[in-house]
N, CA, C and O atoms as CSV, one atom per row, in Angstrom:
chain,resi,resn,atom,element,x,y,z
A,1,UNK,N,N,97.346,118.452,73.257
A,1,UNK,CA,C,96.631,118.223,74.488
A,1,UNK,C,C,95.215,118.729,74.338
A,1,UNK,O,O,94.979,119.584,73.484
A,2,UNK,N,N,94.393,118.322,75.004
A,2,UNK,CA,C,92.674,118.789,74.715
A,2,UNK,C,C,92.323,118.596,76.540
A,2,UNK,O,O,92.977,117.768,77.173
A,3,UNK,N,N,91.486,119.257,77.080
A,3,UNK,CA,C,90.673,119.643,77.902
A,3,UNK,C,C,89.643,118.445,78.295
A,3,UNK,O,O,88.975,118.037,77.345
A,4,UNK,N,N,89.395,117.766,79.663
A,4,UNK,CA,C,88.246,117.065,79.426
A,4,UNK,C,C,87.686,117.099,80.760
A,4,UNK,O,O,88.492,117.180,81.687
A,5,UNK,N,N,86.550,117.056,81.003
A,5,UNK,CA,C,85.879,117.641,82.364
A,5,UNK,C,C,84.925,116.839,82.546
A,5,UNK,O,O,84.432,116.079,81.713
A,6,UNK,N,N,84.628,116.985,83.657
A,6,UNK,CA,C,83.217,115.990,84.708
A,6,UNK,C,C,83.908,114.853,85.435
A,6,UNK,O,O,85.098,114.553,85.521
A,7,UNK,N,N,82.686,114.252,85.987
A,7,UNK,CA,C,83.215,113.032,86.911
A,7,UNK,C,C,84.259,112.051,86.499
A,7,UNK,O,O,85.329,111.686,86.987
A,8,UNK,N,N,83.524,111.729,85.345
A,8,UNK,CA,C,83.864,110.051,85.096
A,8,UNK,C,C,85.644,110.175,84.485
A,8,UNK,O,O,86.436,109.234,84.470
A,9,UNK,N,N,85.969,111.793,83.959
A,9,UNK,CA,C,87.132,111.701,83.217
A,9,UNK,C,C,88.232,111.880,84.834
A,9,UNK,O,O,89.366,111.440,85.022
A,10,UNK,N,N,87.383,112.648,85.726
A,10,UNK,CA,C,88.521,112.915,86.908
A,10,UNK,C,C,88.548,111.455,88.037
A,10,UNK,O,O,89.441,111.082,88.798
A,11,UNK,N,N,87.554,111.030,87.833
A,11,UNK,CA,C,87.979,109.758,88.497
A,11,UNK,C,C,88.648,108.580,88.323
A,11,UNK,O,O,88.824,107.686,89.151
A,12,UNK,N,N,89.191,108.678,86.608
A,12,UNK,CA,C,89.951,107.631,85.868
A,12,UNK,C,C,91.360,108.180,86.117
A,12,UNK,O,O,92.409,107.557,86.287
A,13,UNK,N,N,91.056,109.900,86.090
A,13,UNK,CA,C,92.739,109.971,86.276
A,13,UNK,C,C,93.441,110.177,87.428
A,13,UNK,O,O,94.659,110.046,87.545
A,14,UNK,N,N,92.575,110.539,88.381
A,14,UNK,CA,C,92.638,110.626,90.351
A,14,UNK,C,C,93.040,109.110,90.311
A,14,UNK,O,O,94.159,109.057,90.821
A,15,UNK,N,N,92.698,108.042,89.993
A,15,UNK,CA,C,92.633,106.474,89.929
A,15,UNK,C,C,94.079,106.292,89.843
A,15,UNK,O,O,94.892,105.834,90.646
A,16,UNK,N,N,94.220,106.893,88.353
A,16,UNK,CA,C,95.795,106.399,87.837
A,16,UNK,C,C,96.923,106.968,88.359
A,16,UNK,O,O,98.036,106.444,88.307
A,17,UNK,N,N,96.614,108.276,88.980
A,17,UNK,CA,C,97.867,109.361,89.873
A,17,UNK,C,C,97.620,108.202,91.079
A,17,UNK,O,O,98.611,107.514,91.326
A,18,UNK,N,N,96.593,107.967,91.728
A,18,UNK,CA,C,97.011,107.559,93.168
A,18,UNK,C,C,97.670,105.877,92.734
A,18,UNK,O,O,98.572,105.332,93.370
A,19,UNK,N,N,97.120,105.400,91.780
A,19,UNK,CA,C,97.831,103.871,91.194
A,19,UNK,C,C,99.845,104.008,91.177
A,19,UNK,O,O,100.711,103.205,91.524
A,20,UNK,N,N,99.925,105.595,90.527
A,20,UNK,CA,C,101.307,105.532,90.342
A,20,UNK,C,C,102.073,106.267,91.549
A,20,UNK,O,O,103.303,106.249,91.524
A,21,UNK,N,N,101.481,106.843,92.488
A,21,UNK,CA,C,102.109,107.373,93.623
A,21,UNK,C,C,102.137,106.131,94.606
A,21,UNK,O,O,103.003,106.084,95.479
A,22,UNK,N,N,101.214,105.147,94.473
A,22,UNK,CA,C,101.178,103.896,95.235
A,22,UNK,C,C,102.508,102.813,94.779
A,22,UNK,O,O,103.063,102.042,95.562
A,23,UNK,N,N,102.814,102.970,93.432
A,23,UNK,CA,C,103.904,102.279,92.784
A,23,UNK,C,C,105.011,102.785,92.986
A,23,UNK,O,O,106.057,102.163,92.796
A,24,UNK,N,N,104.957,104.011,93.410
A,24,UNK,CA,C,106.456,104.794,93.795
A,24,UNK,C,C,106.747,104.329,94.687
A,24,UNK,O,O,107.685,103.544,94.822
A,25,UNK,N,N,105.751,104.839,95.787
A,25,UNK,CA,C,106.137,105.083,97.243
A,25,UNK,C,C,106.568,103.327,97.755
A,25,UNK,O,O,107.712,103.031,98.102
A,26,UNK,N,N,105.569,102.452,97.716
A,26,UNK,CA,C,105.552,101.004,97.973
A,26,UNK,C,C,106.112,100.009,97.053
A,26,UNK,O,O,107.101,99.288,97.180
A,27,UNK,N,N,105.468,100.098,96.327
A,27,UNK,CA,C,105.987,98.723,94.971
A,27,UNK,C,C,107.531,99.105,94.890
A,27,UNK,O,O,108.330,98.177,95.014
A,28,UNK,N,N,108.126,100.683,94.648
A,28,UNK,CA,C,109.536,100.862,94.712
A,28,UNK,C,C,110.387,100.836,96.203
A,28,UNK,O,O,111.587,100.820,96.476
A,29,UNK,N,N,109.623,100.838,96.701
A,29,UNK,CA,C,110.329,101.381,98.692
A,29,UNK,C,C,110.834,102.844,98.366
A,29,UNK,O,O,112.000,103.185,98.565
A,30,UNK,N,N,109.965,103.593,97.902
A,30,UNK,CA,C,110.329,104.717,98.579
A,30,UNK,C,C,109.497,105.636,99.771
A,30,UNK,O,O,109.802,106.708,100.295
A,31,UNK,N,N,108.617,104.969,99.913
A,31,UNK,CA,C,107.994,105.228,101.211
A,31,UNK,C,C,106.513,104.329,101.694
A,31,UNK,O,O,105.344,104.715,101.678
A,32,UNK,N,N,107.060,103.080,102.091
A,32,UNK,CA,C,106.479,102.144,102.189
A,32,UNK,C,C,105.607,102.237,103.657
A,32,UNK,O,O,105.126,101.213,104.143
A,33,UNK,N,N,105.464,103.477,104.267
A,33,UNK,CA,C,104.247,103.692,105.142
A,33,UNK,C,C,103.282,104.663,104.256
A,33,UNK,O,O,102.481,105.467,104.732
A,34,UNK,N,N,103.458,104.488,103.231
A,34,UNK,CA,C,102.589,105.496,102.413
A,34,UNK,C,C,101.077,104.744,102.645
A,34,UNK,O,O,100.892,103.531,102.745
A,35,UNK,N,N,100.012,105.862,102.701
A,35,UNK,CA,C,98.709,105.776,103.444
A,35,UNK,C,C,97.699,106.554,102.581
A,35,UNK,O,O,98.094,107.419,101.799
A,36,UNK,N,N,96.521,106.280,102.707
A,36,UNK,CA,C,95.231,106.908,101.733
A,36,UNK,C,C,95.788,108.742,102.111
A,36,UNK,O,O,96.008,109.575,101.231
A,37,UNK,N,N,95.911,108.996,103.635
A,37,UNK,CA,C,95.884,109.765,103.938
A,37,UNK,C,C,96.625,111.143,103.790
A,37,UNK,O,O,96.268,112.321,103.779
A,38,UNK,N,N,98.253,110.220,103.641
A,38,UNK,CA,C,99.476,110.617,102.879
A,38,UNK,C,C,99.337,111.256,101.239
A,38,UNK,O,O,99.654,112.383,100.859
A,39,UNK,N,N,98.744,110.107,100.426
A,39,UNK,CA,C,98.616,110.578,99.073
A,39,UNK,C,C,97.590,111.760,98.735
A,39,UNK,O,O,97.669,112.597,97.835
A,40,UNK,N,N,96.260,111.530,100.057
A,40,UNK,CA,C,95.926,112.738,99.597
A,40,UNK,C,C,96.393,114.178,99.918
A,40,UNK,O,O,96.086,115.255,99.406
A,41,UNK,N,N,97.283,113.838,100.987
A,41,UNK,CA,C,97.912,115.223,100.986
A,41,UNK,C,C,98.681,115.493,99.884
A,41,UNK,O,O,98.447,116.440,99.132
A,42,UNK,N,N,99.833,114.506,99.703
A,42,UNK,CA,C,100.688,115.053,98.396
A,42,UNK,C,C,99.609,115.267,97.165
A,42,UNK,O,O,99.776,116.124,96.297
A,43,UNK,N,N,98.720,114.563,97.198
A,43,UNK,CA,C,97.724,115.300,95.584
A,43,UNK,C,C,97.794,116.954,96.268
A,43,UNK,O,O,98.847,117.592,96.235
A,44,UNK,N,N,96.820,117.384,96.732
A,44,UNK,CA,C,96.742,118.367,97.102
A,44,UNK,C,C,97.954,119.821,97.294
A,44,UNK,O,O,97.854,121.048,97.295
A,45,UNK,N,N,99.106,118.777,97.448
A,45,UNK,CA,C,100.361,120.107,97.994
A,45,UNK,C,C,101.093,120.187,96.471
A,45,UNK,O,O,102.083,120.847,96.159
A,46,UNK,N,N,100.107,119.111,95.458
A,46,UNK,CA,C,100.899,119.279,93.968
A,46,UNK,C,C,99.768,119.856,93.143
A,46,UNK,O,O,99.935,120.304,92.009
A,47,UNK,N,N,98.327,119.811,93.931
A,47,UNK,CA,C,97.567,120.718,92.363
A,47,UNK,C,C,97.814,122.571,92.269
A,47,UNK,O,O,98.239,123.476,92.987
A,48,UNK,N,N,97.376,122.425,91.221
A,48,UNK,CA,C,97.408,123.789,90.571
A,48,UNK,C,C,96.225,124.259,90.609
A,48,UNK,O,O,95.158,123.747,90.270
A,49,UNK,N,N,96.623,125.913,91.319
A,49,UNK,CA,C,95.446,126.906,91.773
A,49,UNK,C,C,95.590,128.188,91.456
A,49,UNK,O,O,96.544,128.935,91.237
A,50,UNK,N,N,94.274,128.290,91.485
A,50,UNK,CA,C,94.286,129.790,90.501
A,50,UNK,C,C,94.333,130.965,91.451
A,50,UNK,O,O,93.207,131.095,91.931
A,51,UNK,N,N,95.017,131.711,91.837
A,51,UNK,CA,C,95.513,132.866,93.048
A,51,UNK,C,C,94.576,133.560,93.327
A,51,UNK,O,O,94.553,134.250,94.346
A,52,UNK,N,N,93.008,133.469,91.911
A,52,UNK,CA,C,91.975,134.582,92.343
A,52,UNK,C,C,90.658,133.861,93.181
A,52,UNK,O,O,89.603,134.320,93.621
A,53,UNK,N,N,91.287,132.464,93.170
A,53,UNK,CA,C,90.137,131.848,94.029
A,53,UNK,C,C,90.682,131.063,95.567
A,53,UNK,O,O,91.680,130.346,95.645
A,54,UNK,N,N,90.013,131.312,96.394
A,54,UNK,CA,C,90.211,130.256,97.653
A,54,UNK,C,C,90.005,129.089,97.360
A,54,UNK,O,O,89.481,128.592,96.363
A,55,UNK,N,N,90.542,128.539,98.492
A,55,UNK,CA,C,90.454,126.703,98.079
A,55,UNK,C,C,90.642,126.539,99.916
A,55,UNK,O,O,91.055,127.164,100.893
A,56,UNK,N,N,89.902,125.001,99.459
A,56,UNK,CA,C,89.164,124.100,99.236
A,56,UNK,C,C,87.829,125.351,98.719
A,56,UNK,O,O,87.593,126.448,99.226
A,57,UNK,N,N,87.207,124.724,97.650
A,57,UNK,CA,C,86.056,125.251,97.588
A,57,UNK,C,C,85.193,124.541,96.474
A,57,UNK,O,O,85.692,123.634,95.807
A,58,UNK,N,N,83.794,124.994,96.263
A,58,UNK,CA,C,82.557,123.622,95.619
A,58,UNK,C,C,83.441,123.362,94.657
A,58,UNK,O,O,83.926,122.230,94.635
A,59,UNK,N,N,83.823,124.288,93.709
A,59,UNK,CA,C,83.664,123.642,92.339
A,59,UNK,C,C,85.338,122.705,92.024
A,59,UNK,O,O,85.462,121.625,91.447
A,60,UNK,N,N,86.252,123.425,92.526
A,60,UNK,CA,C,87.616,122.872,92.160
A,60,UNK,C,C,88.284,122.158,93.573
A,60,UNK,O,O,89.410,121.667,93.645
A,61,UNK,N,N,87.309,122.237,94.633
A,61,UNK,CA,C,87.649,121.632,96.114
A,61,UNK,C,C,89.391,122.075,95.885
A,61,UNK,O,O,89.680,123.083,95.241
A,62,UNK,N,N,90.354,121.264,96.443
A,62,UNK,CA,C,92.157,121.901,96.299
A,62,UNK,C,C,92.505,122.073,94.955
A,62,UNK,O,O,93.729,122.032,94.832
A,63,UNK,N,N,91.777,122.291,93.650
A,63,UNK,CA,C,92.647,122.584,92.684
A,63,UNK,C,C,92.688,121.164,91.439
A,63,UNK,O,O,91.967,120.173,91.550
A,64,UNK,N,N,93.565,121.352,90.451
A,64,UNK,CA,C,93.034,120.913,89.422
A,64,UNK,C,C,94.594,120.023,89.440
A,64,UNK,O,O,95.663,120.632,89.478
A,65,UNK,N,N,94.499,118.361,89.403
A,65,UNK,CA,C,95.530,117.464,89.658
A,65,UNK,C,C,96.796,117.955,88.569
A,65,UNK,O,O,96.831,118.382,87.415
A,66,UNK,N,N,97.691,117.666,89.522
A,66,UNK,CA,C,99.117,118.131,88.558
A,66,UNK,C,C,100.141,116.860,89.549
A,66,UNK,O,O,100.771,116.936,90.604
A,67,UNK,N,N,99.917,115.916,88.701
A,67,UNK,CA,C,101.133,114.614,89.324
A,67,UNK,C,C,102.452,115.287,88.825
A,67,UNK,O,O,103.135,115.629,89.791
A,68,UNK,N,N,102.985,115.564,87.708
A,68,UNK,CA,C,104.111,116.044,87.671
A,68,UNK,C,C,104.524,116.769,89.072
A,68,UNK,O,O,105.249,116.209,89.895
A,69,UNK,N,N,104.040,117.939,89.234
A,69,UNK,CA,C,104.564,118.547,90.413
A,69,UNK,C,C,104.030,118.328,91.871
A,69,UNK,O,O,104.118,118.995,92.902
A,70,UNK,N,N,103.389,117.028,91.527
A,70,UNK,CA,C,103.037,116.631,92.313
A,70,UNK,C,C,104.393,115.980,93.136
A,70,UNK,O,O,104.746,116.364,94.251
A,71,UNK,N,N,104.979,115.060,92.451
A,71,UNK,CA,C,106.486,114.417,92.454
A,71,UNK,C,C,107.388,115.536,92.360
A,71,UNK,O,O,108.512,115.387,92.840
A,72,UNK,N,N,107.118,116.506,91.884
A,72,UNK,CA,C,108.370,117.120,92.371
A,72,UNK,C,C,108.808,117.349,93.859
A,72,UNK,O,O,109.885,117.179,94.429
A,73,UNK,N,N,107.095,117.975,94.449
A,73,UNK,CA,C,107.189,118.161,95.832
A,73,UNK,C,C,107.648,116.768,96.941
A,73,UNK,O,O,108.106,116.793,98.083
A,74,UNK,N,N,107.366,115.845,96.217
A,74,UNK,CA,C,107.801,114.777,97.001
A,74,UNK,C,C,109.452,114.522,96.931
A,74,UNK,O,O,110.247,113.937,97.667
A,75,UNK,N,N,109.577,115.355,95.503
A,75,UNK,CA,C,111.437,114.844,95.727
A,75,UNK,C,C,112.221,115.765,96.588
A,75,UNK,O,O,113.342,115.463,96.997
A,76,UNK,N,N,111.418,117.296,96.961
A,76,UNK,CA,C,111.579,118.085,97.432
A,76,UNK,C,C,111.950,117.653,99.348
A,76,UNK,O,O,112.908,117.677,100.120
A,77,UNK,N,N,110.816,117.373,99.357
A,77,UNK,CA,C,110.258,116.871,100.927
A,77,UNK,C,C,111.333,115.729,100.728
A,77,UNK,O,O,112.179,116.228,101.470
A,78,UNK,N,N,111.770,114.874,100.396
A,78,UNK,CA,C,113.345,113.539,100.426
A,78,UNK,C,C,114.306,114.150,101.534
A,78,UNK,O,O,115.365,113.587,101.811
């Protein structure tokens, strides 16, 4: 695994998490009122944060994307 940072790499992969949470929830029916508004909460209740910083804040706004547990929390919330 390698590290990759700035815009252009977090907006390809914010793209592809909300592409495959859109394929879950709808394309599969598992939650076919799923909404912009919805996914960004579940991004958010699945990133990973560092305990010595507050959040929302400038540099990491909620934290650094984690779709894995991102889906977990959603199988959780079922």
């Amino acid at each position: 695994m390698t590290t990759l940072t700035g815009t252009s790499v977090a907006a390809a992969h914010v793209a592809g998490a909300v592409a495959n949470l859109f394929s879950w929830g709808i394309v599969e029916g598992h939650n076919i009122s799923m909404s912009e508004a919805s996914i960004k909460a579940f991004l958010i209740r699945g990133a990973k944060r560092n305990p010595a910083l507050s959040y929302p804040n400038r540099e990491w706004e909620y934290g650094a994307l984690d779709l894995y547990e991102t889906f977990l929390r959603l199988r959780e919330a079922r």
